[in-house]
C-alpha positions in Angstrom: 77.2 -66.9 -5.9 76.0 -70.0 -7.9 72.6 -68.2 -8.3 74.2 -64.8 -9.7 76.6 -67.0 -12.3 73.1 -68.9 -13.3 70.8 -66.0 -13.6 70.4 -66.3 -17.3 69.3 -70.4 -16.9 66.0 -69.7 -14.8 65.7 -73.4 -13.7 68.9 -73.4 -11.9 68.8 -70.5 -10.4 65.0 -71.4 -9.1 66.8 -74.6 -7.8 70.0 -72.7 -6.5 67.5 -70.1 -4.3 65.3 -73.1 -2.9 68.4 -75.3 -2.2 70.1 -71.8 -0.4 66.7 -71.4 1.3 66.4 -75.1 2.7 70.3 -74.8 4.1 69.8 -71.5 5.5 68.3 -71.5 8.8 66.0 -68.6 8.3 63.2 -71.2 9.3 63.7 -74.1 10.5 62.3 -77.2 8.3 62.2 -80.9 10.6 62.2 -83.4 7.9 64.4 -85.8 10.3 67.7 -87.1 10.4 67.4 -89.2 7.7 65.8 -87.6 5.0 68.5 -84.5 5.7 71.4 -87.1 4.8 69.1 -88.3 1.7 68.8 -84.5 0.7 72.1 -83.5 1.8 73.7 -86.6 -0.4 71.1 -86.1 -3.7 72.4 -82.1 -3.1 76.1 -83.2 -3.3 75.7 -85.7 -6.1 73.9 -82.8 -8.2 76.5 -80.2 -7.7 79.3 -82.9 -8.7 77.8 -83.5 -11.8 77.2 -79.6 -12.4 80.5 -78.9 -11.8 81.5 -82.1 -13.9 79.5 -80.4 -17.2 81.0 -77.1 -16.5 84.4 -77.8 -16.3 83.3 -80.1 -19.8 82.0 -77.3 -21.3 84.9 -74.8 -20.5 87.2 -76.9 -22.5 
């Protein structure tokens, strides 16, 4: 959905596709526990911040 909404900014919607792609388990990618909670945490801090600058920009 985030893809579709960005399909105008090419560099998110590359980076929306890779980060659907490394969450979906169509292959499975072992990178270990603990680089999955660095990814999963830099992932959740970037989508904060998009959604901060957004909701910034709506008003």
């Amino acid at each position: 959905m985030l893809a579709y909404q960005y399909k105008n900014n090419h560099t998110l919607l590359v980076i929306f596709i890779s980060l659907a792609l490394l969450f979906q388990p169509f292959i499975k990618i072992a990178l270990g526990r603990t680089l999955w909670n660095i990814i999963d945490v830099v992932v959740a801090i970037f989508l904060l911040i998009l959604l901060k600058v957004e909701h910034k920009d709506e008003k």
